[in-house]
C-alpha positions in Angstrom: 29.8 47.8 -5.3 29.2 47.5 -1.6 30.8 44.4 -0.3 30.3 43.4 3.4 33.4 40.9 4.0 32.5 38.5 7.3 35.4 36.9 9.0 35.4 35.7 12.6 39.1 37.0 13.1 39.9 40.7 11.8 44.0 40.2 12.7 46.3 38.5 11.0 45.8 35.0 12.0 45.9 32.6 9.8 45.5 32.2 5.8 42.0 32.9 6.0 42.8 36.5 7.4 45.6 36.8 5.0 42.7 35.9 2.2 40.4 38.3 4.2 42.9 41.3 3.9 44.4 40.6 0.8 40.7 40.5 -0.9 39.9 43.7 0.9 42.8 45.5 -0.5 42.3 44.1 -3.8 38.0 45.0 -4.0 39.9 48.6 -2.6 41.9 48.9 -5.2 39.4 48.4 -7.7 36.4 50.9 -6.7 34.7 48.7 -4.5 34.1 49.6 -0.9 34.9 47.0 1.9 32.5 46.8 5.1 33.4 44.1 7.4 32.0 42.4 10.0 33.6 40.1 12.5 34.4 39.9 16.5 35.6 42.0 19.0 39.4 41.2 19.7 42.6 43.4 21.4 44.8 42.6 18.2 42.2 43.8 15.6 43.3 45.9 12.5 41.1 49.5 13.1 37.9 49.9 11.6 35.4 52.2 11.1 32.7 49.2 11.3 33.8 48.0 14.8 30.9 49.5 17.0 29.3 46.2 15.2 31.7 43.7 15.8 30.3 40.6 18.1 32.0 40.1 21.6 34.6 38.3 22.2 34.7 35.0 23.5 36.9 31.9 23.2 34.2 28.9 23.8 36.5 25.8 24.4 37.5 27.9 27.7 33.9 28.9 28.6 32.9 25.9 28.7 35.0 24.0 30.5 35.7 26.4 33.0 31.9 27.4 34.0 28.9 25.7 35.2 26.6 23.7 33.1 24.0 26.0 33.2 26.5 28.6 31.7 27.8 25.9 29.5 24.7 25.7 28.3 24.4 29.4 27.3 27.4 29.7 25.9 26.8 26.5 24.0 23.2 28.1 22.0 25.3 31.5 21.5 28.2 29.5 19.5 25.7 27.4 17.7 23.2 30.7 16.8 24.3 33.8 17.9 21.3 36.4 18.2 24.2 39.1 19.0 25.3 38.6 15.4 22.1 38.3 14.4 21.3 41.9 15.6 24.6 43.8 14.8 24.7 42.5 11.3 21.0 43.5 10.8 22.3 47.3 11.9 25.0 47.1 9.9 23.0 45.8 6.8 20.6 48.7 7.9 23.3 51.4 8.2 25.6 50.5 5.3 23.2 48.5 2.4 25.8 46.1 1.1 25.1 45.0 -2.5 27.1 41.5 -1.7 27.9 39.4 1.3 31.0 37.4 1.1 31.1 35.0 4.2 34.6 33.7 5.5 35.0 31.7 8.4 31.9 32.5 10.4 31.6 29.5 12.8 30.9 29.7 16.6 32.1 33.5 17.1 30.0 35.5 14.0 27.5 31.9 13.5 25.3 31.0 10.5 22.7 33.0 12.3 24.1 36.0 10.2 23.0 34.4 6.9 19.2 34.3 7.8 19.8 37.9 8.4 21.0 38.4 4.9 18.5 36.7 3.3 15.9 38.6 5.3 17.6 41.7 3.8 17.5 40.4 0.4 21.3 40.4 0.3 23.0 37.8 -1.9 25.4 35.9 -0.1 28.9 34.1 -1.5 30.9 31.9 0.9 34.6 30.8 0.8 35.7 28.0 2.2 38.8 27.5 4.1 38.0 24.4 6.0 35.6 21.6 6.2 33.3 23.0 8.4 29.8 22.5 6.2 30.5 18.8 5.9 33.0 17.7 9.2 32.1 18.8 13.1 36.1 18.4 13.6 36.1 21.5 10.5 39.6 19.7 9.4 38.7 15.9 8.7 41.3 15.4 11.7 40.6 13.2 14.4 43.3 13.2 17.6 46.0 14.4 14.6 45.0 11.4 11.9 42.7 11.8 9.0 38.9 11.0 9.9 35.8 10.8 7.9 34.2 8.9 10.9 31.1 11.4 10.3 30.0 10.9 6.6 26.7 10.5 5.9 25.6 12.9 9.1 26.6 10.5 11.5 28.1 13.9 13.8 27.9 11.8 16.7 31.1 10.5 16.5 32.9 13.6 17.2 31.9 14.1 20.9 32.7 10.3 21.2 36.0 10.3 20.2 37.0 14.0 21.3 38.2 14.9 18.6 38.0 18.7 18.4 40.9 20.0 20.5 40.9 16.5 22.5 37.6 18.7 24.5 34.4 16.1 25.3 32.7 19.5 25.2 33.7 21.6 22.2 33.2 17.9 20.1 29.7 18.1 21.7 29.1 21.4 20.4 30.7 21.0 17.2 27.9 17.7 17.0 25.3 19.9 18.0 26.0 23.0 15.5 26.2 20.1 12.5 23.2 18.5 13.9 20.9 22.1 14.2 22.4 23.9 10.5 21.3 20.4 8.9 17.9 20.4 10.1 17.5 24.2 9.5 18.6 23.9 6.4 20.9 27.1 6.6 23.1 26.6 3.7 20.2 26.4 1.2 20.4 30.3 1.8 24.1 30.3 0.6 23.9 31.6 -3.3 27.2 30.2 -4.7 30.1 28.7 -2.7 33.9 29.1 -3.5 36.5 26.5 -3.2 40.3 27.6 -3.2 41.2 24.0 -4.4 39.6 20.9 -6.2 40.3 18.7 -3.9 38.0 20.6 -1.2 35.1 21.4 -4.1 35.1 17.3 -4.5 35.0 16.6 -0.8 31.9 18.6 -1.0 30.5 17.3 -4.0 31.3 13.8 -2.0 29.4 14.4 0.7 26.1 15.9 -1.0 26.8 19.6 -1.8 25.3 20.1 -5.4 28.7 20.6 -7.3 26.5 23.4 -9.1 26.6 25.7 -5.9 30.5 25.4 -5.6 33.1 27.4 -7.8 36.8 26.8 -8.0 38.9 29.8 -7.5 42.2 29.5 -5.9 44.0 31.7 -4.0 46.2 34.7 -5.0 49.2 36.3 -3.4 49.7 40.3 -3.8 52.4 40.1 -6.3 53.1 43.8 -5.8 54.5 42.9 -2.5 56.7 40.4 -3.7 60.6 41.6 -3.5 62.9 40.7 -6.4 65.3 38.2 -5.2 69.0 38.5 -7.1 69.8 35.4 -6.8 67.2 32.4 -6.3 68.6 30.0 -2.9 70.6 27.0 -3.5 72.3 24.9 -1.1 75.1 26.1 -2.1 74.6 29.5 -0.7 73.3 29.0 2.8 72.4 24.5 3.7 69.3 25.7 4.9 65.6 24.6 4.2 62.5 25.6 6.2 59.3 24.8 7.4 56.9 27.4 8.9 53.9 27.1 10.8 51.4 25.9 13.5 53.4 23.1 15.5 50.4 21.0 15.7 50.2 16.9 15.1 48.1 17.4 11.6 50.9 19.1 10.6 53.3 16.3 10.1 56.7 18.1 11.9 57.7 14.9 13.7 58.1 13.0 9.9 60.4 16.1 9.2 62.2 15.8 12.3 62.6 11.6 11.5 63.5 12.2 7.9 66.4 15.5 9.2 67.9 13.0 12.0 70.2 11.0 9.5 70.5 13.8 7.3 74.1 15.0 6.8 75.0 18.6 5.3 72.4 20.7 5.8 70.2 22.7 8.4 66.4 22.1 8.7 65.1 25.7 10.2 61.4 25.0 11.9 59.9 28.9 12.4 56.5 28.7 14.3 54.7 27.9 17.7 51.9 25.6 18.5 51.0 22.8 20.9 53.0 19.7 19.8 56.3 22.2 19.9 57.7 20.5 23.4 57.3 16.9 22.0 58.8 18.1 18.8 62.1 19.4 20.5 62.1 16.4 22.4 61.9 14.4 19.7 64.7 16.1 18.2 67.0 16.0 21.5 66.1 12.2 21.6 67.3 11.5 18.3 70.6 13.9 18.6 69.4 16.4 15.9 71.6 18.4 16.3 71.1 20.3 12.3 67.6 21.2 13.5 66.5 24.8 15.2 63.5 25.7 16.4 63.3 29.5 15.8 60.0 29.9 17.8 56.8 33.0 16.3 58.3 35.2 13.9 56.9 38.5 12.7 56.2 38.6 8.8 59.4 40.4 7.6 61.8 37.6 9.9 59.6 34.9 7.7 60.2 37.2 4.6 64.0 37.3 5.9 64.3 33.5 6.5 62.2 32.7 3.0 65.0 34.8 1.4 68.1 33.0 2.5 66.8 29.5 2.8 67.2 27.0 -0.1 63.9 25.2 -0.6 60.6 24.5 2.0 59.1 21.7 2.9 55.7 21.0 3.9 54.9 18.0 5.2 50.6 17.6 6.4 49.1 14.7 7.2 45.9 16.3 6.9 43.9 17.4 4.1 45.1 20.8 3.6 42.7 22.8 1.4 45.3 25.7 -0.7 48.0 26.6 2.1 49.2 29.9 1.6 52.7 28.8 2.8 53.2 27.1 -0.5 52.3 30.4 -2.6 54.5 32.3 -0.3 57.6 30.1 -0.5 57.2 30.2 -4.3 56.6 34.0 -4.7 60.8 33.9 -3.0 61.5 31.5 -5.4 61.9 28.6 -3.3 60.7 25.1 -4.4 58.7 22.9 -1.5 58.6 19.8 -1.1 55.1 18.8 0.0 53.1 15.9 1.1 50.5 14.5 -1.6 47.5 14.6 -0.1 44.4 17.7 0.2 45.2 20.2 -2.2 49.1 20.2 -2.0 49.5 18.3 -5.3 47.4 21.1 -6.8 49.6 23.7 -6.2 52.9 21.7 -6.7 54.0 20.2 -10.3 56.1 17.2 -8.5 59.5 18.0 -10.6 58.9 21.4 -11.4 58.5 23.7 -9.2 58.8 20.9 -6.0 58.6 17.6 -5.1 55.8 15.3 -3.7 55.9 12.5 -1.3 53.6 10.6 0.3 52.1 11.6 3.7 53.9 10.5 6.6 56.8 8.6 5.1 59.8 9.8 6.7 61.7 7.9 4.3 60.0 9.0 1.4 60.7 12.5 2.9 64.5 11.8 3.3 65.1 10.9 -0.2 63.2 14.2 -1.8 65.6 15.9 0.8 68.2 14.6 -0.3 67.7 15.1 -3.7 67.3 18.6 -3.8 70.3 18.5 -1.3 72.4 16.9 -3.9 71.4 18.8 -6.5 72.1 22.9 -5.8 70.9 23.4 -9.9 67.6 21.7 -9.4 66.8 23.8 -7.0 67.7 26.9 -8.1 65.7 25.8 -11.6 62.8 24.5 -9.8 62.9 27.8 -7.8 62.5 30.1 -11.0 59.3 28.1 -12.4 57.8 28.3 -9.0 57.8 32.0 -9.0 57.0 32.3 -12.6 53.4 30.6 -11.7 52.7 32.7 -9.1 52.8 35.7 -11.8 51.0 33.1 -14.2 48.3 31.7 -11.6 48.1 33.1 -8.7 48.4 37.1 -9.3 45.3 39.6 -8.0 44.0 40.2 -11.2 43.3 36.5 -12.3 41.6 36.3 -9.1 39.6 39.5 -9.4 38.9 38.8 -13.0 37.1 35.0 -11.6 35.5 36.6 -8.5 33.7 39.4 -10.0 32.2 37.2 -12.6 30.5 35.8 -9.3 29.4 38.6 -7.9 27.7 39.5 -10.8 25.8 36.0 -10.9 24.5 36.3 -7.7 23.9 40.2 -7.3 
């Protein structure tokens, strides 16, 4: 089967290029060939298909650097992009997928792609990795707290309240693009959608997708990759514990950094780079945290190399995280996590199993699951082996493959 894989970003980015790749491999592995489509960019992977690839542009800078008039322009390309339009038609020309399997398409690749598709008779699958279809913002965030200001299409609220990157601009556009798919009825085209998590398929459901369309499929992790740890991290071998990731306010660092301030006996490592970093490490300085590091980007293997040694993660959103790949990582090195409940964290997590819960935002709350895992070196070593005994149990490539093919089958 001919699959062409759309994805806005084709380097390692985020967990939807991790998702991207790892699916590619996968189809790879199993007879299927791979064609994607996605935008020009100096850190791509190689790829035979690039000639097609979109331009690159980063919009939020565009338009607020420019005039209006090329505000404007850039504006209709992010909201329909006949580029995209054209190169996918070439590609679906030069290449005759059997399957489209859409990713994160929004502003740089644009729902003007799946008109194309349809146009070719191609049948189209989506996953989703954000909120996108039913929230302007994409993430339900609004200036770094949960907002659902916009149900029932009232978009107008995100250019009022800025909340997309704090930009007046890019919350206009984001309105506008919500505004123009909704009208054009664009995602009537869509054949079947897939949800990693529940707690995404029901937001959907919520706000007036027909819970038909969507499928629940989690996530995998390429369990090949996975290197046998001897000995599963307790506190007693190293007093470390780790978060990494984007150092952004959704993210919930600062209650981490509250909770760690009174914490006596052990070392929080925070690995990652993002815009709240500087008011994190202030906040740190300001309340003498002295057991917290920042360790700044890492490559993969100096995550792999910090998973390995540390004794548990924690990850503590205040947003509604959808099936973060940090959590299936963390437990395929045998590490518990502690994680907030809220999105589709509780999904992945069986609260005094394989990690705790606690409740978003509540540094307190935070301290004492800390604590307890702290106290207790045997916990978390037992809570460690469970967690990577379900990622051979739930979240291994064949499970996945076995779920996903059924839906390309549906739809082809």
């Amino acid at each position: 089967m001919k699959i062409l894989m759309a994805n806005k970003f084709h380097y390692n980015r985020g967990g939807a290029e991790t998702y991207v790749f790892n699916l590619s491999d996968l189809l790879e592995k199993e007879g299927h060939e791979v064609i994607p489509f996605s935008m020009d960019d100096n850190q791509n992977m190689s790829s035979p298909y690039s000639e097609y690839f979109v331009k690159n542009i980063d919009y939020v800078d565009s338009l607020d650097k420019f005039s209006i008039t090329t505000g404007a322009r850039v504006a209709l390309r992010s909201v329909y992009s006949r580029e995209a339009k054209r190169n996918i038609e070439r590609l679906i020309k030069d290449t005759k997928p059997d399957i489209a399997h859409l990713n994160n398409i929004h502003y740089h690749l644009t729902p003007s792609i799946i008109r194309a598709l349809k146009k070719h008779n191609v049948p189209i699958i989506w996953t989703l990795h954000d909120y996108t279809l039913i929230c302007p913002n994409t993430h339900f965030l609004n200036n770094g707290e949960v907002c659902e200001r916009c149900k029932r299409y009232k978009y107008f609220n995100a250019p009022l309240t800025k909340c997309k990157k704090g930009s007046f601009s890019a919350s206009f556009l984001a309105c506008v693009d919500s505004y123009i798919h909704r009208l054009m009825s664009t995602y009537a085209f869509v054949d079947k959608f897939i949800s990693p998590s529940k707690f995404l398929k029901d937001k959907m459901v919520e706000y007036g997708v027909d819970e038909k369309r969507i499928t629940h499929i989690p996530n995998f992790i390429n369990t090949e990759k996975i290197k046998e740890i001897k000995k599963e991290g307790t506190v007693e071998d190293n007093h470390s514990f780790v978060f990494f990731g984007r150092l952004s306010a959704e993210k919930g660092v600062d209650t981490l950094v509250q909770a760690v301030s009174k914490l006596k006996g052990a070392q929080l490592l925070i690995a990652g780079e993002g815009p709240a970093e500087k008011d994190l490490q202030n906040l740190s300085h300001s309340l003498n945290g002295s057991r917290i590091d920042f360790l700044g980007h890492l490559k993969t293997e100096e995550v792999s190399a910090l998973l390995n040694k540390a004794s548990f993660v924690v990850m503590p959103s205040r947003w509604y995280e959808n099936f973060p790949y940090s959590i299936l990582e963390a437990f395929s090195f045998g590490k518990p996590v502690i994680g907030a409940r809220i999105g589709g964290i509780p999904e992945q997590i069986d609260d005094g199993v394989d990690g705790l819960l606690f409740e978003p935002g509540n540094k307190d709350d935070l301290r004492n699951k800390i604590n307890r895992l702290i106290d207790n070196p045997s916990l978390v070593t037992e809570m460690g082996k469970k967690a990577k005994q379900k990622i051979f149990k739930k979240y291994d490539p064949k499970t996945h493959y076995d779920e996903l093919i059924k839906i390309y089958r549906q739809v082809s």
